[in-house]
Steps between C-alpha positions, in 0.01 A plus 500: 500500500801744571620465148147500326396857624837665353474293179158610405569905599768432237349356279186681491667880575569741275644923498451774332681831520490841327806724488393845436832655273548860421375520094763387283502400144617181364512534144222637214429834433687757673221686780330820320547717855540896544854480398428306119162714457620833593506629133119483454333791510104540415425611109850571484662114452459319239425174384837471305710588815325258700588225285860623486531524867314195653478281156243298390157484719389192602127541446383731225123618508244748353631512152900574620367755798543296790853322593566261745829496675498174725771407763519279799659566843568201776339645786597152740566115486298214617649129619254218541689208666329093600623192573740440231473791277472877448501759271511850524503854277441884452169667504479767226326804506404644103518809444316706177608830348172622304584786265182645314583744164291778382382505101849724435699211655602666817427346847214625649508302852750195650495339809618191627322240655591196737304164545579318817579165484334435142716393173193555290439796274208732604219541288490754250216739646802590772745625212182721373538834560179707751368660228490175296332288833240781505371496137474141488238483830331767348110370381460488130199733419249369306388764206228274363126646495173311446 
């Protein structure tokens, strides 16, 4: 009985542990902060200069007046141990530059957004700009008479 009771908390335990990390890349695209975005300014950038500075976007939307810059950060790493085996691995955090162009080419808003804990793209109607969310919920009038 002294040996069964150890054997089968062994056997039948298991750990997990999360080690929060300060954010740190480990390879990809290089982070889109202050420092890299600092040259846009509003109606005065444009699209050309964007592309020449950060490169190629890694969603395109709207007919060319939406890019996507995408990059992921590892914000900690998790170790799950058992009897006899374990693994273990970061946890990323994606990040999303969203850069909107006017009709003249020229950015007319940016802003960077983070998803926590999610490796998935966001849908599209985040990446739309206010003015865009706000016609689309508008009703459709109705100019039939009887």
């Amino acid at each position: 009985m002294k040996i069964l009771l150890p054997f089968l908390l062994i056997l039948f335990s298991s750990a997990c542990i999360v080690i929060p990390t300060p954010e740190h890349r480990l390879g990809g695209r290089v982070p889109c902060d202050d420092e890299k975005t600092a040259f846009i300014v509003q109606d005065t950038t444009s699209k050309e200069e964007v592309l020449l500075k950060l490169g190629e976007p890694d969603l395109v939307l709207n007919q060319e007046t939406i890019f996507v810059y995408r990059w992921e950060m590892v914000a900690a790493y998790f170790f799950i141990g058992g009897y006899g085996a374990g693994t273990g691995g970061p946890i990323q955090r994606p990040y999303f530059l969203i850069i909107e162009f006017n009709d003249k080419n020229f950015i007319s808003r940016h802003e960077v957004r983070a998803s926590v804990f999610s490796s998935s793209t966001p849908s599209v109607e985040i990446f739309k700009s206010p003015k865009q969310s706000t016609n689309a919920s508008a009703p459709e009038s109705s100019t039939s008479s009887p």
